[in-house]
C-alpha positions in Angstrom: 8.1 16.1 1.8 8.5 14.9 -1.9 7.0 11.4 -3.0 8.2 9.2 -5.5 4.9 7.7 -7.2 5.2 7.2 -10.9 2.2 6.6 -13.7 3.0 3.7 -16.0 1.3 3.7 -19.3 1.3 0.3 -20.9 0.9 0.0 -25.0 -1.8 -2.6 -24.7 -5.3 -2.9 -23.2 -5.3 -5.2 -20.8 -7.1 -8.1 -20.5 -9.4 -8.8 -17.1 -10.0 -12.4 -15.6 -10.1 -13.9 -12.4 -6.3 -12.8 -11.6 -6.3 -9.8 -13.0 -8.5 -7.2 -11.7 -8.5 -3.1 -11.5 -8.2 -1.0 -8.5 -10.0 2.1 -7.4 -8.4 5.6 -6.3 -10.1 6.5 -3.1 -12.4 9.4 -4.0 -15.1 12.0 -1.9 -15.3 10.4 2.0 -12.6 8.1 1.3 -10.1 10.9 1.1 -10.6 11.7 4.7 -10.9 8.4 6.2 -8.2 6.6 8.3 -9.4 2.8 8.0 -8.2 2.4 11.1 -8.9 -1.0 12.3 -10.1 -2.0 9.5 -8.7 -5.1 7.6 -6.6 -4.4 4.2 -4.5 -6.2 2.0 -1.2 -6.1 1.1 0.5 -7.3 -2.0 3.8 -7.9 -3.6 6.5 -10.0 -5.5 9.1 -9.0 -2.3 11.1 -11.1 0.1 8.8 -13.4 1.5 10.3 -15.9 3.7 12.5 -13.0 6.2 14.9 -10.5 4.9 17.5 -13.2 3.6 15.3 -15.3 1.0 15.4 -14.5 -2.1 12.0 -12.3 -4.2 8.8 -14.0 -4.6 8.3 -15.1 -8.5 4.7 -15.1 -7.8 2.1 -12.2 -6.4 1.5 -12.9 -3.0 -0.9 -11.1 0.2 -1.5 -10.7 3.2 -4.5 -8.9 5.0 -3.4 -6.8 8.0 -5.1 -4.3 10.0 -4.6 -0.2 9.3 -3.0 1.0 12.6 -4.1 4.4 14.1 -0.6 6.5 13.6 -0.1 6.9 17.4 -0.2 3.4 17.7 2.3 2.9 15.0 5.0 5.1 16.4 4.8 3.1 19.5 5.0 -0.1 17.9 8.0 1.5 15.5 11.3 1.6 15.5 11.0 4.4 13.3 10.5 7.7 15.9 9.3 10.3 13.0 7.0 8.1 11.1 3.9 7.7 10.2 3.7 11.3 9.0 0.0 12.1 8.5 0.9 11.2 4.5 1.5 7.6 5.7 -0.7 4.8 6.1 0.5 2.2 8.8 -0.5 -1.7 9.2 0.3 -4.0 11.8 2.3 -7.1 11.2 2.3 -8.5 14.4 -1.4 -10.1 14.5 -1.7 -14.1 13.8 1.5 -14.4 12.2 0.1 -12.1 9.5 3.2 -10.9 6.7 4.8 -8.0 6.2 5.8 -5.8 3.0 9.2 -6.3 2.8 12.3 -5.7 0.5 11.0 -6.0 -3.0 7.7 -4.7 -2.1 8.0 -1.1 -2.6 5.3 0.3 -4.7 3.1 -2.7 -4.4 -0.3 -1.9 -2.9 -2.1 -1.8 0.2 -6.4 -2.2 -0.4 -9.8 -2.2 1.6 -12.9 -3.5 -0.2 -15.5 -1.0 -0.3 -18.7 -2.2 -1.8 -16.8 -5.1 -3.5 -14.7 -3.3 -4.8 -11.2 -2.8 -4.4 -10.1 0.4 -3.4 -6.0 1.8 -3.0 -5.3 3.6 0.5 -1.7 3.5 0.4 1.7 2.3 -1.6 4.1 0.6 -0.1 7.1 2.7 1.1 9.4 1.1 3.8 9.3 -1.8 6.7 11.7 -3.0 9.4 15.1 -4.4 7.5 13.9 -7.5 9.4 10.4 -8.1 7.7 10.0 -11.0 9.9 10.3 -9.4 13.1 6.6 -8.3 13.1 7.3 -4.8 13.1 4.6 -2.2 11.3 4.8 -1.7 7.8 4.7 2.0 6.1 2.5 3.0 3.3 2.4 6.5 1.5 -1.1 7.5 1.8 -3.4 8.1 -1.0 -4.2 11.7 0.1 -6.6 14.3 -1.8 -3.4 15.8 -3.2 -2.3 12.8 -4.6 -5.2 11.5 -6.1 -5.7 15.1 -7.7 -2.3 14.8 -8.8 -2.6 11.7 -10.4 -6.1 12.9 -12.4 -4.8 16.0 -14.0 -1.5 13.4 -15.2 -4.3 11.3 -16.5 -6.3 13.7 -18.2 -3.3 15.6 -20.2 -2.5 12.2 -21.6 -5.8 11.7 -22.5 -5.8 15.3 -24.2 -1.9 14.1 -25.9 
């Protein structure tokens, strides 16, 4: 299956404060974990309000729990996905929100010794973000991560 992740080089450093903050690639155990369970956050500047408001001018999260990919087929009304290169979170929990339309590409984090760290990147959801269904992430996998290392060192080298 091909993936459609892109590295953006910006022209200036960027400046760090208490909105702006970096985010790890998952490295060594990480790369093998599934986080099921556990709690991550989702973020975006998608639809926020169901699928016929208008984009969100502002950042905004959500924390959700990582679904084991059994459950999420059940739960989906996708019948292929999750592959094992997806990462799935519920939506369905406490009125928690979905990624929706606008949010692809946006992020999907744990904290791991208080520090942010990227599992997945936000690939597709129900049409109907407000219907609760799971949300699907492309999964930081070994491959990927690699992948995006050797981009990052033959810019360095440029």
């Amino acid at each position: 299956a091909s993936l459609d992740i892109a590295i953006v080089y910006v022209k200036q450093s960027i400046q760090f404060n208490d909105y702006v903050q970096p985010v790890s690639l998952p490295s060594n155990y990480l790369l093998e974990e599934t986080f099921v369970g556990e709690l991550g956050t989702i973020t975006g500047h998608g639809q926020y309000c169901g699928y016929d408001c208008s984009s969100s001018s502002v950042l905004r999260f959500s924390k959700n729990r990582v679904l084991s990919n059994d459950d999420c087929r059940e739960l989906s009304p996708y019948n292929s996905f999750p592959s094992e290169t997806q990462i799935c979170i519920s939506t369905s929990e406490n009125g928690v929100g979905s990624s929706c339309r606008g949010d692809s590409g946006s992020a999907l984090t744990i904290m791991r010794h208080s520090e942010a760290v990227l599992i997945g990147i936000s690939s597709f959801g129900n049409r109907k973000c407000d219907e609760g269904k799971p949300s699907i992430f492309t999964r930081l996998t070994r491959e990927i991560v690699s992948w995006i290392w050797s981009e990052l060192s033959m810019q360095a080298d440029n």
